[in-house]
Backbone as JSON Lines, residues from 0, in Angstrom:
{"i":0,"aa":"X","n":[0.84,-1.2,0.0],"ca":[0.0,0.0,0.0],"c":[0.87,1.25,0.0]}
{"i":1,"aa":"X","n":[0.81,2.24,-1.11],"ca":[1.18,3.2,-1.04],"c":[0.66,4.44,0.13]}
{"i":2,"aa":"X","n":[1.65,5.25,0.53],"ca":[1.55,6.01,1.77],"c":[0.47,6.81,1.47]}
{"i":3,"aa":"X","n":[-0.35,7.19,0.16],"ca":[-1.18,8.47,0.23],"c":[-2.79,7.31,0.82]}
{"i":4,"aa":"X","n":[-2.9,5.8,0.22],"ca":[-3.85,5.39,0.92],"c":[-4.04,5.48,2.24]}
{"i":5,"aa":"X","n":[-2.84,5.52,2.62],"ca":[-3.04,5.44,4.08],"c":[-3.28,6.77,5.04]}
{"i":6,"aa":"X","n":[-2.99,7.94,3.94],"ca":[-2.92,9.23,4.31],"c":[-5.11,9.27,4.34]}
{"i":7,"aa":"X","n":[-5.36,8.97,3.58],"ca":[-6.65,8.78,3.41],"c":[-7.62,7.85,4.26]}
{"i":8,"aa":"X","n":[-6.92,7.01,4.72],"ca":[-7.35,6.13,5.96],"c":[-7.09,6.87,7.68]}
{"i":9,"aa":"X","n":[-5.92,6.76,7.36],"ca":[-5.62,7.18,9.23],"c":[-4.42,8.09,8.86]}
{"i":10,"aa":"X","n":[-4.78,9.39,8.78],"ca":[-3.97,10.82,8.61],"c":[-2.69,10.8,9.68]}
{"i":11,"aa":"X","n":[-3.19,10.06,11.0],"ca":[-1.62,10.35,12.27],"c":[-1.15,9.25,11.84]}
{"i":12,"aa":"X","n":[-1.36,7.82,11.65],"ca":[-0.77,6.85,10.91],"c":[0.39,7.26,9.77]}
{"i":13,"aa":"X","n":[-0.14,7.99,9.18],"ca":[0.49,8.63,7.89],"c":[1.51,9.53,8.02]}
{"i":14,"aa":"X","n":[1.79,9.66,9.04],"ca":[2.59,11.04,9.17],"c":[3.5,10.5,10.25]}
{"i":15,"aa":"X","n":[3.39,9.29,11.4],"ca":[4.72,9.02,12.08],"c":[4.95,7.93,11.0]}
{"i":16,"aa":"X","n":[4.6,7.05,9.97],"ca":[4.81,6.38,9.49],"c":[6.22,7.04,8.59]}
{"i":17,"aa":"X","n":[5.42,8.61,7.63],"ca":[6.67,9.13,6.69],"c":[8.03,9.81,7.77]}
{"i":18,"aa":"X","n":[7.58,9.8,8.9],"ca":[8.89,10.72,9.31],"c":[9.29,9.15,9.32]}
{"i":19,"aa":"X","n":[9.18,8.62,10.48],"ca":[9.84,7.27,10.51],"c":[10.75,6.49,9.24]}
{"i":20,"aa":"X","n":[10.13,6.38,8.02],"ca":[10.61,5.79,6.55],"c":[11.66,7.24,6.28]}
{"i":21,"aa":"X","n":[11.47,8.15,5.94],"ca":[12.52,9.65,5.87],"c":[13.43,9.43,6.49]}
{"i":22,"aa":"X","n":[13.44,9.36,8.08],"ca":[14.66,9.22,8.73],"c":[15.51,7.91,8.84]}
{"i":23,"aa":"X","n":[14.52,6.74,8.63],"ca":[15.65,5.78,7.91],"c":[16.52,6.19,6.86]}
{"i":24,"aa":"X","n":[15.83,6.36,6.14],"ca":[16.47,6.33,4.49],"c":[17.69,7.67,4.18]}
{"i":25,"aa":"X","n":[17.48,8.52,5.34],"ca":[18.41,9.98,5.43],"c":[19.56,8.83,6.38]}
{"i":26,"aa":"X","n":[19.35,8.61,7.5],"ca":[20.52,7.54,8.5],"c":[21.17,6.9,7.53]}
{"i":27,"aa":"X","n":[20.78,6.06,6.5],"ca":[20.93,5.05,6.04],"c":[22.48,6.2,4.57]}
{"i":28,"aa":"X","n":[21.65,7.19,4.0],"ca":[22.36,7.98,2.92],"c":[23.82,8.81,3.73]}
{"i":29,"aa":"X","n":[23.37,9.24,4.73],"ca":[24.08,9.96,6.13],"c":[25.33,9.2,6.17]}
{"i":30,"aa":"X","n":[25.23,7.8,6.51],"ca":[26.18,6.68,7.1],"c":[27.22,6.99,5.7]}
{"i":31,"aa":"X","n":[27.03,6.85,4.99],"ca":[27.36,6.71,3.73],"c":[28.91,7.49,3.55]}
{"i":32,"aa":"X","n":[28.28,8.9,3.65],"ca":[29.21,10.18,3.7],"c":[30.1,10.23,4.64]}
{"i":33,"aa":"X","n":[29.39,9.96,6.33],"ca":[30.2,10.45,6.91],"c":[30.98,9.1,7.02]}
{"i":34,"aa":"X","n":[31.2,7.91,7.0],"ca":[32.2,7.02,6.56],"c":[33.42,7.08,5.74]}
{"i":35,"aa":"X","n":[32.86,7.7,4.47],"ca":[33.58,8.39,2.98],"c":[34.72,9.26,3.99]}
{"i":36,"aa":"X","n":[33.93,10.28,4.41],"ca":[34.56,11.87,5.06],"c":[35.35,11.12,6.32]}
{"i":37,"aa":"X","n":[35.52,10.33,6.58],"ca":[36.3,9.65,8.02],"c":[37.75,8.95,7.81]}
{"i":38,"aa":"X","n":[37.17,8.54,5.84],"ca":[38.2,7.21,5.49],"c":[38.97,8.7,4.57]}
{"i":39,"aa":"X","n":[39.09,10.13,4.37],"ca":[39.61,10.54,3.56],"c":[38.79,11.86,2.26]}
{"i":40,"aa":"X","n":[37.38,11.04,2.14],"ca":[36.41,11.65,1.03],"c":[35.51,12.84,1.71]}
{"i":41,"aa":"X","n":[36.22,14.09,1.49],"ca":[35.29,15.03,1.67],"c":[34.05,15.68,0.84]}
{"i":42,"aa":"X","n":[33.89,14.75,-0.08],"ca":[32.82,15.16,-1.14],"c":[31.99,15.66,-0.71]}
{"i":43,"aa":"X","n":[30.83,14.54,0.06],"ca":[29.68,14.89,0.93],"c":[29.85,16.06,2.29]}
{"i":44,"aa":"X","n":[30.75,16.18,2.27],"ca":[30.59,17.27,3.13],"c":[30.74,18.79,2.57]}
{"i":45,"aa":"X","n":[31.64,18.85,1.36],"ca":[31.56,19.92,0.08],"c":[30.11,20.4,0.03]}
{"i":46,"aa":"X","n":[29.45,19.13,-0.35],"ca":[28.02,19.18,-1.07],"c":[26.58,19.59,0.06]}
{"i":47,"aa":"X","n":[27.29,19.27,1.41],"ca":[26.24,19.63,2.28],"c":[25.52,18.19,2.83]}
{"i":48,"aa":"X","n":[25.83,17.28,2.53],"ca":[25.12,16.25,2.6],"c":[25.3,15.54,4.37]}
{"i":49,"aa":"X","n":[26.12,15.85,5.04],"ca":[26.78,15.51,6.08],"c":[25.66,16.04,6.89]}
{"i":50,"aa":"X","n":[24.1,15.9,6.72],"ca":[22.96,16.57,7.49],"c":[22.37,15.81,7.33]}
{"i":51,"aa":"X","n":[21.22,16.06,8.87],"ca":[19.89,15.64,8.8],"c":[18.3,16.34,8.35]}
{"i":52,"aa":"X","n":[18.73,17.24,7.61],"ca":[18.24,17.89,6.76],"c":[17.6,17.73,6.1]}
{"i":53,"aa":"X","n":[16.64,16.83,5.67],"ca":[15.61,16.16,4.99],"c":[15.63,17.0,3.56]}
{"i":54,"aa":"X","n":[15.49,18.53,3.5],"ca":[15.78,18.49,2.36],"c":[16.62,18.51,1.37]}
{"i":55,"aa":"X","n":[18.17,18.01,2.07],"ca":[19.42,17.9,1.48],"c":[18.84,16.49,0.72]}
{"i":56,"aa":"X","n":[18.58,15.6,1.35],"ca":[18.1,13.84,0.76],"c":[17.36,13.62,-0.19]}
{"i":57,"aa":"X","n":[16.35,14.63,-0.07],"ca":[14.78,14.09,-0.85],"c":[14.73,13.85,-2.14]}
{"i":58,"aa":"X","n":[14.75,12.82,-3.43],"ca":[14.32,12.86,-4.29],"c":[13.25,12.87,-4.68]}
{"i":59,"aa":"X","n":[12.91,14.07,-5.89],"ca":[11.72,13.89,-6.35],"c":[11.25,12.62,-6.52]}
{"i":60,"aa":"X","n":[11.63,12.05,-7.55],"ca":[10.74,10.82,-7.65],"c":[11.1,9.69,-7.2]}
{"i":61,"aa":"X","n":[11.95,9.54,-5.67],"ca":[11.81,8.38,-4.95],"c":[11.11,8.84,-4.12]}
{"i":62,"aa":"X","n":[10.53,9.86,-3.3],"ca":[9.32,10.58,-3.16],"c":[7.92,9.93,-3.48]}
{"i":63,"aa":"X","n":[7.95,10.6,-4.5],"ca":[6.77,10.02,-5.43],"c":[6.42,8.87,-5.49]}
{"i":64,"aa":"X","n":[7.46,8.19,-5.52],"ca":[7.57,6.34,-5.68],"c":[6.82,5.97,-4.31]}
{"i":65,"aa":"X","n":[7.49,6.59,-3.57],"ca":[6.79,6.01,-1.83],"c":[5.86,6.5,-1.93]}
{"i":66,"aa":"X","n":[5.23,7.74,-2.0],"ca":[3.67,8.31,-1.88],"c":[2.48,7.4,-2.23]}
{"i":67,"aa":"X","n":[2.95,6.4,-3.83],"ca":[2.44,5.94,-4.69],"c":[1.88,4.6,-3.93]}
{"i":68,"aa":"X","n":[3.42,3.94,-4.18],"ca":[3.44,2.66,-4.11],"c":[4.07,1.92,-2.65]}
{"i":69,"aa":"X","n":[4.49,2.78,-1.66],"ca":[5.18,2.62,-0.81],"c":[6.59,2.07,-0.68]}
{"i":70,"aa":"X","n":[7.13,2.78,-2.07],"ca":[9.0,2.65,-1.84],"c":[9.53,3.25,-2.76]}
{"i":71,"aa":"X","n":[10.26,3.61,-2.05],"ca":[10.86,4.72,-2.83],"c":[12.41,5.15,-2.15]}
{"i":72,"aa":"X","n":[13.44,6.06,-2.2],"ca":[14.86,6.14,-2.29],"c":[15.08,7.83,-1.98]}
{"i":73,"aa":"X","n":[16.05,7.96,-1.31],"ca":[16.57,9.19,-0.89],"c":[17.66,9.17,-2.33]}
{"i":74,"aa":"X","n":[18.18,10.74,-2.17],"ca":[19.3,10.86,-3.32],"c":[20.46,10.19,-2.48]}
{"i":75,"aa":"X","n":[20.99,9.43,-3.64],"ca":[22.46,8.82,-3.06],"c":[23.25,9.63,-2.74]}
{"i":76,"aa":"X","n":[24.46,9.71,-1.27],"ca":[25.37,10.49,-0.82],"c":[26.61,10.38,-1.92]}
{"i":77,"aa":"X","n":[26.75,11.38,-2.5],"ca":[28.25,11.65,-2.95],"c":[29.29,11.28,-3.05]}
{"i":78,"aa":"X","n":[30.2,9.98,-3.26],"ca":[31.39,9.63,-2.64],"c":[32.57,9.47,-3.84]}
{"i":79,"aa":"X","n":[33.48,10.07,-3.92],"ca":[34.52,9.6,-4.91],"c":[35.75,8.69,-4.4]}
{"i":80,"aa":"X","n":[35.88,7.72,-4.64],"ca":[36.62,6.56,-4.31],"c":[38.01,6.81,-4.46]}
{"i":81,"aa":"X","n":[38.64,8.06,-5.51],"ca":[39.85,8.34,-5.34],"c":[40.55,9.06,-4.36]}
{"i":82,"aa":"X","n":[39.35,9.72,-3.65],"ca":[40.51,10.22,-2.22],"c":[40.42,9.48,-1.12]}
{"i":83,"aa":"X","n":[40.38,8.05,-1.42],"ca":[40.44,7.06,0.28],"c":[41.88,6.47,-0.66]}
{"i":84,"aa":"X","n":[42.74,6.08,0.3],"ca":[43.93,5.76,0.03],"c":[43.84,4.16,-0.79]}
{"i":85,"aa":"X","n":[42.8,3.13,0.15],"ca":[42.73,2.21,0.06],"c":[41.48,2.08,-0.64]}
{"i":86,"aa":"X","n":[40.86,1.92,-2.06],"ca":[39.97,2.0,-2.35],"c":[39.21,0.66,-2.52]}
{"i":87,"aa":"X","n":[39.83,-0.29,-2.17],"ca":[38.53,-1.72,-1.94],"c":[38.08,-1.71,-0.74]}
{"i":88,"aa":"X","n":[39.46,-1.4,0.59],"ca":[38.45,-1.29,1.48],"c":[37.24,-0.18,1.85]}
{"i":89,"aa":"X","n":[37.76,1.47,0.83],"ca":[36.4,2.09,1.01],"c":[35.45,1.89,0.01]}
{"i":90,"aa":"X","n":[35.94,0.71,-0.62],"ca":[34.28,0.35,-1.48],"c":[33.28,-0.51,-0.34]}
{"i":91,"aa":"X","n":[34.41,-1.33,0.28],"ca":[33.55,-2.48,1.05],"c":[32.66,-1.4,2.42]}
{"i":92,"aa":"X","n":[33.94,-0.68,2.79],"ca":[33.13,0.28,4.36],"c":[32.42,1.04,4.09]}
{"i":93,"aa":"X","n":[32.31,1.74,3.14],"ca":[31.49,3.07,2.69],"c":[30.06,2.21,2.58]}
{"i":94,"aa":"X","n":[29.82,1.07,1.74],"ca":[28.95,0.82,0.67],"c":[28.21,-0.14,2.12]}
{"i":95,"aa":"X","n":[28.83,-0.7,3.01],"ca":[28.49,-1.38,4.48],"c":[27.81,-0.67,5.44]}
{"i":96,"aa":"X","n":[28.01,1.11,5.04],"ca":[28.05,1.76,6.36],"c":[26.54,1.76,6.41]}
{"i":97,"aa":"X","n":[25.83,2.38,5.43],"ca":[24.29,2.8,5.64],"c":[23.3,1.2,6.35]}
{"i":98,"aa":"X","n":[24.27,-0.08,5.32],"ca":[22.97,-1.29,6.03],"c":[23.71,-1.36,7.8]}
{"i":99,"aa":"X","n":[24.73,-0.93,7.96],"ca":[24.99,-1.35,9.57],"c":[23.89,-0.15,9.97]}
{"i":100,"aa":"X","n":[23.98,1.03,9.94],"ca":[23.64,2.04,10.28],"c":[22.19,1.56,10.85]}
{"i":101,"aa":"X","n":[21.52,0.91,9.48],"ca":[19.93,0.9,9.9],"c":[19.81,-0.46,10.95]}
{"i":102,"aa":"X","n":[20.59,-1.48,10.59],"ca":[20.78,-2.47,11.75],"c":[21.03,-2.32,12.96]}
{"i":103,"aa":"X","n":[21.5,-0.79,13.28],"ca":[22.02,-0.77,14.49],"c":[20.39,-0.05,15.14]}
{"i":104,"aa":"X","n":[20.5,0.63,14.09],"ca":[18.76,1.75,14.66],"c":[17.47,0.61,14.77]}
{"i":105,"aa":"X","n":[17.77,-0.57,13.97],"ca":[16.44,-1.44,14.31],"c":[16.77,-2.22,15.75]}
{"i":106,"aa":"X","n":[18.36,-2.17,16.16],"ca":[18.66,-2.51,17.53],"c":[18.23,-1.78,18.61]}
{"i":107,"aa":"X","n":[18.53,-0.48,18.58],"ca":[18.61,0.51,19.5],"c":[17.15,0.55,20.0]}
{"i":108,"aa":"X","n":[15.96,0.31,18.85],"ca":[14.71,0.55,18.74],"c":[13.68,-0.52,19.64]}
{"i":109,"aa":"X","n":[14.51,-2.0,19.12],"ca":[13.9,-3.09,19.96],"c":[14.42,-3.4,20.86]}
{"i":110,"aa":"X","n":[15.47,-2.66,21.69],"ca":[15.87,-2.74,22.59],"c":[15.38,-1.48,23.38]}
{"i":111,"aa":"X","n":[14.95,-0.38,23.21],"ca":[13.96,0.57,24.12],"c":[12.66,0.2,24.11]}
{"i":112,"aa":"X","n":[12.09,-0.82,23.39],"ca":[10.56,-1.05,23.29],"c":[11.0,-2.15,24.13]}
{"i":113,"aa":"X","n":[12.15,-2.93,24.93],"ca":[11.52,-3.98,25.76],"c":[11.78,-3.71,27.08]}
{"i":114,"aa":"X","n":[12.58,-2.0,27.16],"ca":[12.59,-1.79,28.26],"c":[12.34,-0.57,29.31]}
{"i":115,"aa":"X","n":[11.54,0.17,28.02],"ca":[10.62,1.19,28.87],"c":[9.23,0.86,29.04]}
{"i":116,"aa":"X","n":[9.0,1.99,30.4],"ca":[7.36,0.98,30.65],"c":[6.23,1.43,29.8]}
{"i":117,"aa":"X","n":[5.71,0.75,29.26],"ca":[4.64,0.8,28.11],"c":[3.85,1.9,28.59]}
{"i":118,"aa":"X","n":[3.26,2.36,27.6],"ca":[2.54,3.59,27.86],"c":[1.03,2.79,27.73]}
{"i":119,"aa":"X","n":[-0.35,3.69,28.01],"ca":[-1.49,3.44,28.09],"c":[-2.09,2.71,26.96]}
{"i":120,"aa":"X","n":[-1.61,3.54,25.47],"ca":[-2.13,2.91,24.43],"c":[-1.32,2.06,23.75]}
{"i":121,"aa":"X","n":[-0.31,2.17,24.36],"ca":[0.93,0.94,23.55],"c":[1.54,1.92,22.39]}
{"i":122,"aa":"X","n":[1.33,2.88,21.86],"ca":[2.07,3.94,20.98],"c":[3.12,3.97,20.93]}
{"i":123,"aa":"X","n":[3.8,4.05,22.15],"ca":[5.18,4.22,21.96],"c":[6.17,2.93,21.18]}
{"i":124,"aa":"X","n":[5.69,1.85,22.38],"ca":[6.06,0.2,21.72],"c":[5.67,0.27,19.92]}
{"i":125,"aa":"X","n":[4.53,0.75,20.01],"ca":[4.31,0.13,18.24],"c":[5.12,1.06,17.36]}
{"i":126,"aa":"X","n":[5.4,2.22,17.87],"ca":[6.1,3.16,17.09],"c":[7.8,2.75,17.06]}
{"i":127,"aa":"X","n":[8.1,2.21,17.95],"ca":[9.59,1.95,18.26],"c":[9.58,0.37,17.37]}
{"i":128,"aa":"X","n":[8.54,-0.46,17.67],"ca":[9.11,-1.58,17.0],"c":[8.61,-1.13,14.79]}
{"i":129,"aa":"X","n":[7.74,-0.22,14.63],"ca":[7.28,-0.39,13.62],"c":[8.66,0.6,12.86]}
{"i":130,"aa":"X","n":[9.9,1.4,13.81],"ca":[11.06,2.3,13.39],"c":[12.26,0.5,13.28]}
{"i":131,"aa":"X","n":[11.43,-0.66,13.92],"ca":[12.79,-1.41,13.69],"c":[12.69,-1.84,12.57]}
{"i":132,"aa":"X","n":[11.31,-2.53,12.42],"ca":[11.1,-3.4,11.21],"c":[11.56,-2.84,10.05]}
{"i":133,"aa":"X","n":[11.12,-1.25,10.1],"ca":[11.05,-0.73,8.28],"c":[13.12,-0.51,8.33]}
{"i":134,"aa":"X","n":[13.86,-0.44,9.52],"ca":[15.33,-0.13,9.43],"c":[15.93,-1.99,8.83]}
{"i":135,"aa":"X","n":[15.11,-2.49,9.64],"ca":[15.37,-4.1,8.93],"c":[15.12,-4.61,7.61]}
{"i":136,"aa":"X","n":[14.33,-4.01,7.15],"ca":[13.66,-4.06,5.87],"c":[14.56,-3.39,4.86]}
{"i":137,"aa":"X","n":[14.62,-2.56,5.32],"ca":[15.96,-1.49,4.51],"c":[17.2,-2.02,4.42]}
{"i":138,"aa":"X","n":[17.88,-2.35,5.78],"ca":[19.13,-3.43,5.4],"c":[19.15,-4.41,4.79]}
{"i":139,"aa":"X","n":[17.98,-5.36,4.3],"ca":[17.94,-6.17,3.57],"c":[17.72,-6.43,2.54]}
{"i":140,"aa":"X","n":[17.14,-5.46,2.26],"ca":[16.57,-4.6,0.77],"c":[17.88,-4.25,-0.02]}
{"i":141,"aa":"X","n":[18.83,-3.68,0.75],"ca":[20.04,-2.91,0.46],"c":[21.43,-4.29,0.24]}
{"i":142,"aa":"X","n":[20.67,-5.37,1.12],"ca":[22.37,-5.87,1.03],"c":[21.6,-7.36,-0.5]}
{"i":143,"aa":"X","n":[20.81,-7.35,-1.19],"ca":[20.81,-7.14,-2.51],"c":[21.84,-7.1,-3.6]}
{"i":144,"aa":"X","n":[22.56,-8.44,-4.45],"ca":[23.69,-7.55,-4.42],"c":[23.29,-7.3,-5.98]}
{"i":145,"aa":"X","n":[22.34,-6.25,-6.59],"ca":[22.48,-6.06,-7.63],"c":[22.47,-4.61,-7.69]}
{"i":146,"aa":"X","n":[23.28,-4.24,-8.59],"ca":[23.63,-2.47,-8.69],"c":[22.29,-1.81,-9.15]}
{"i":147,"aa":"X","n":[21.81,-0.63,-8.66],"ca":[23.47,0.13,-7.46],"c":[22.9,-0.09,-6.25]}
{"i":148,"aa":"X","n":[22.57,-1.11,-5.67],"ca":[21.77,-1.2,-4.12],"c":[23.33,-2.05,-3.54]}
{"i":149,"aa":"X","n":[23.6,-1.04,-2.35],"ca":[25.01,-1.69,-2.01],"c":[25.47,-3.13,-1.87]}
{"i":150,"aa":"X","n":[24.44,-4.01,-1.47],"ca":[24.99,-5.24,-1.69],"c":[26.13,-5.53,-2.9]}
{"i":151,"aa":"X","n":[25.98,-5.07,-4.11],"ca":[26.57,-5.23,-4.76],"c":[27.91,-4.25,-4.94]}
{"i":152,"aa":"X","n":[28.16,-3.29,-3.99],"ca":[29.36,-2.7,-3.66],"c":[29.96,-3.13,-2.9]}
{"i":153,"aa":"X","n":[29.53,-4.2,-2.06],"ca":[30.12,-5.17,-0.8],"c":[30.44,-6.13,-1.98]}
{"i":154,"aa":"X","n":[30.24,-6.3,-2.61],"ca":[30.27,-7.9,-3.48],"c":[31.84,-7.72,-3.99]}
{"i":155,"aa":"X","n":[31.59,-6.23,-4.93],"ca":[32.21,-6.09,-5.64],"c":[34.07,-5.79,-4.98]}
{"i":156,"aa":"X","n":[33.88,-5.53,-3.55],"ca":[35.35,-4.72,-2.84],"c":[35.81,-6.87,-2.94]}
{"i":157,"aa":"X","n":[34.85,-7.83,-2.32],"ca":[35.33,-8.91,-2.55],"c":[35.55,-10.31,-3.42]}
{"i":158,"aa":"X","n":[35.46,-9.73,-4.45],"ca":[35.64,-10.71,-5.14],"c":[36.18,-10.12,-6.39]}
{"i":159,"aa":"X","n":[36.49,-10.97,-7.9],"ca":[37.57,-10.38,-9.37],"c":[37.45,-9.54,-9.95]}
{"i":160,"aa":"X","n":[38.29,-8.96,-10.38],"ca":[37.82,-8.25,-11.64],"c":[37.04,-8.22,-12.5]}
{"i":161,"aa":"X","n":[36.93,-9.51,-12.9],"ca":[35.51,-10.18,-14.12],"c":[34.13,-10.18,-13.17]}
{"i":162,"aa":"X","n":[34.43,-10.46,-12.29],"ca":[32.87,-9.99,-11.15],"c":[32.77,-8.45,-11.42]}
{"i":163,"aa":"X","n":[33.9,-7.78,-10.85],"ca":[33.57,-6.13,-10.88],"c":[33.21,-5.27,-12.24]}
{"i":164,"aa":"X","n":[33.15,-6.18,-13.39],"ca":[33.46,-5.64,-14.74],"c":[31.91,-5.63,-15.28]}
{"i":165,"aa":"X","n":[31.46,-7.19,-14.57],"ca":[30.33,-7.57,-14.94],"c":[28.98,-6.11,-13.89]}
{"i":166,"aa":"X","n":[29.5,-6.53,-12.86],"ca":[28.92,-5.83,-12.36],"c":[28.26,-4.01,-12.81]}
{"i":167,"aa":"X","n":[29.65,-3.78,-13.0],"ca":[29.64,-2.23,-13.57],"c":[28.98,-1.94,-15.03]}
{"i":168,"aa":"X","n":[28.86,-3.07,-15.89],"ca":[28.32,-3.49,-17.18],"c":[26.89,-3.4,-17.07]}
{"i":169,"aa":"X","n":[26.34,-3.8,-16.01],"ca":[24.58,-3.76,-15.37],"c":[24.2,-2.78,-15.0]}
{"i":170,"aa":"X","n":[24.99,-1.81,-14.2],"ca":[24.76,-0.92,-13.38],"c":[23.58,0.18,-14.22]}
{"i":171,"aa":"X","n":[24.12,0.25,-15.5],"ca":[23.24,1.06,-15.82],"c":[21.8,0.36,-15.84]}
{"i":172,"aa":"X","n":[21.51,-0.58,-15.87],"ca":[20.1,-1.52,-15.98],"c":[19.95,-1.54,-14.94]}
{"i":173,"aa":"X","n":[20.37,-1.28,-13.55],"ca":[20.13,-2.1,-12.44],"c":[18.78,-1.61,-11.97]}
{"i":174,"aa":"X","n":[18.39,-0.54,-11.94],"ca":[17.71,0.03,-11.34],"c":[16.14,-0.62,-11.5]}
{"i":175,"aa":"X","n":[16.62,-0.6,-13.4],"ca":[15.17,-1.36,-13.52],"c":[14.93,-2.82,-13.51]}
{"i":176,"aa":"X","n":[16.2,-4.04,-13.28],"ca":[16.16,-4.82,-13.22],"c":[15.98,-5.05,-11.57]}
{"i":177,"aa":"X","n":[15.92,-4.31,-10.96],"ca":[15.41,-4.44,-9.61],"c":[14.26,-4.16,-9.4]}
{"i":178,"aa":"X","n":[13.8,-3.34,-9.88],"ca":[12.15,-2.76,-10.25],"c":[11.38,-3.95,-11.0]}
{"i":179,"aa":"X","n":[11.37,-4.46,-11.81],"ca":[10.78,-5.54,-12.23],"c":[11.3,-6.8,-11.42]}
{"i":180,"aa":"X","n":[12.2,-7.19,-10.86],"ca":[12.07,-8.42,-10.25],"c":[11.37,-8.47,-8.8]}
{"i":181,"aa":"X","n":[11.13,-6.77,-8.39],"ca":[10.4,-6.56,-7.4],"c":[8.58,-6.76,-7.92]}
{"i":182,"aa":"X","n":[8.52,-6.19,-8.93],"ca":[7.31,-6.32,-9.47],"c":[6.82,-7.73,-9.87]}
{"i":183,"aa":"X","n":[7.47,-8.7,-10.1],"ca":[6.73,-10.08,-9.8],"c":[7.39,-10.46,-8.82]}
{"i":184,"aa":"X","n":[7.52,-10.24,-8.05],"ca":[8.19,-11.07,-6.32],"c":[9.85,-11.97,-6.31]}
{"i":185,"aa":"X","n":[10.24,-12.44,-7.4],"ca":[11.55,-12.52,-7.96],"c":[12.52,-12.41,-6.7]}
{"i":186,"aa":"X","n":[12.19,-11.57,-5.87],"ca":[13.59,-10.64,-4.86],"c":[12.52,-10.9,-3.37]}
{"i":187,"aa":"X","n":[11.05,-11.28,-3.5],"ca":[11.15,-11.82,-1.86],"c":[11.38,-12.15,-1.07]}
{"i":188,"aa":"X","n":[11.48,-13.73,-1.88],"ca":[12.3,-14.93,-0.89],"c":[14.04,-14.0,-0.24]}
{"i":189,"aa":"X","n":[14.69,-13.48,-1.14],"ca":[16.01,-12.94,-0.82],"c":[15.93,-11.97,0.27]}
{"i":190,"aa":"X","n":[14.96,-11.24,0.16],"ca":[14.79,-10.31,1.04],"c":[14.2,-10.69,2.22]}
{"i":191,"aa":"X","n":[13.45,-11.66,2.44],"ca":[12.75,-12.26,3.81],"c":[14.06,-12.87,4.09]}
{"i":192,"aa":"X","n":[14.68,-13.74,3.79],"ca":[16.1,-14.78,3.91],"c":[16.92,-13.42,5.16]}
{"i":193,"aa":"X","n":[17.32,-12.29,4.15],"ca":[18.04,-11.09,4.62],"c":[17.59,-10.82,6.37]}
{"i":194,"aa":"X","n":[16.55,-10.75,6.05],"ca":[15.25,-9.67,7.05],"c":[15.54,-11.14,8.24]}
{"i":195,"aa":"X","n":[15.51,-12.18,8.13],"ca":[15.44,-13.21,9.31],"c":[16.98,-13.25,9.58]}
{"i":196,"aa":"X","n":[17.81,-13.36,9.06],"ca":[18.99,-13.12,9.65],"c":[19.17,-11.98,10.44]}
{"i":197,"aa":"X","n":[19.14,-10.99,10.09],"ca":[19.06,-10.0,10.37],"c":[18.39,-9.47,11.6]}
{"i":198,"aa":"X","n":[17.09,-9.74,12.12],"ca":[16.58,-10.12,13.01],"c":[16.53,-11.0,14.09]}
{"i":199,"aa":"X","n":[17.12,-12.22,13.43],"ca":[17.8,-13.65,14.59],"c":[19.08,-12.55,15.34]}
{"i":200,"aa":"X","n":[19.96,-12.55,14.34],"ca":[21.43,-11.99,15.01],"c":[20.83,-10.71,16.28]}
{"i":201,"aa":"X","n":[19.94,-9.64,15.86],"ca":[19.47,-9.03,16.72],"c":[18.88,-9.08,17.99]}
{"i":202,"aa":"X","n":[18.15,-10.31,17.86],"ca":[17.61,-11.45,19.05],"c":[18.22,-12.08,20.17]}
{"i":203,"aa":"X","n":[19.69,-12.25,19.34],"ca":[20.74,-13.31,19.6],"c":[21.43,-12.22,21.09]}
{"i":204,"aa":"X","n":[21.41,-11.22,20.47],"ca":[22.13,-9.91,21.46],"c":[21.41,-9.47,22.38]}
{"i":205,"aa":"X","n":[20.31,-9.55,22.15],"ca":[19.17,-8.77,23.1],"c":[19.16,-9.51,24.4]}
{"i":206,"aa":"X","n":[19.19,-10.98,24.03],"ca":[19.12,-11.79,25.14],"c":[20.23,-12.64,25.43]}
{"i":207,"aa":"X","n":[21.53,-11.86,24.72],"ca":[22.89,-12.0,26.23],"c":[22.36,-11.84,27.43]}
């Protein structure tokens, strides 16, 4: 369900729902830069991007995409790979940083929903676990490895040349070859697979 149905159903629904999805997807672009800007790459910080600024992020039509259909994409952070000294490992850390980022925020999230005391209507709990799921969803979505969704920038720091060649050969298709394999379900199973790991390992910590 795209976000404007729901804007049409339950209006406060609709509105912690978009800040909630926004501030993933800004954390997630955020991680990105300031990783880049840590390992050497001051691009994103040139450009302004080193904010939580919502309207530094926003693309028009990954915008639109979410309004619609419920998904959609912030503008990608900035990064040029020639000013990190070591450039496989800032392909692998840079392109890692945004899915840890949201993994850590779907931690932080289900770990304050099991240990503050519930409020009257349960709001807070549903709001904190409904900020983990969509940060889980996002890391798994992301570690994907087909270009340009970073999985495939993690792929690419480890493994050949003829992998990285191939890879970069798609890139220009990727976008829509992810778009259609999303459009007949193609990328579910991968993405639930993602989303349960992802969630076990989180589990696994909670209850050290």
């Amino acid at each position: 369900m795209g976000l404007l149905s729901l804007l049409l159903k339950d209006p406060a629904s609709f509105l912690i729902l978009s800040v909630l999805l926004l501030y993933s997807v800004i954390f997630h672009e955020l991680a990105h830069g300031w990783v880049a800007y840590k390992m050497g790459d001051n691009t994103a910080k040139w450009m302004g991007r080193l904010t939580l600024n919502p309207l530094k992020h926003l693309d028009p039509i990954g915008s639109l995409m979410l309004l619609i259909v419920g998904f959609g994409w912030a503008k990608p952070v900035p990064v040029n790979l020639e000013n990190i000294p070591n450039r496989r490992q800032g392909l692998i850390l840079v392109s890692s940083a945004g899915i840890v980022t949201n993994i850590i925020c779907a931690f932080c999230a289900l770990l304050l929903e099991r240990i503050i005391t519930p409020d009257e209507s349960g709001m807070t709990q549903q709001i904190l676990y409904l900020f983990a799921r969509i940060n889980i969803m996002l890391a798994a979505f992301n570690l994907i490895p087909i270009p340009p969704l970073d999985g495939s920038k993690i792929l690419m720091g480890f493994t050949s040349e003829s992998v990285r060649r191939f890879l970069f050969k798609i890139e220009p298709y990727g976008f829509f070859i992810v778009i259609g394999l999303l459009f007949i379900g193609a990328l579910n199973p991968l993405i639930n697979f993602f989303q349960w790991i992802i969630l076990s390992v989180i589990k696994v910590i909670l209850f050290l």
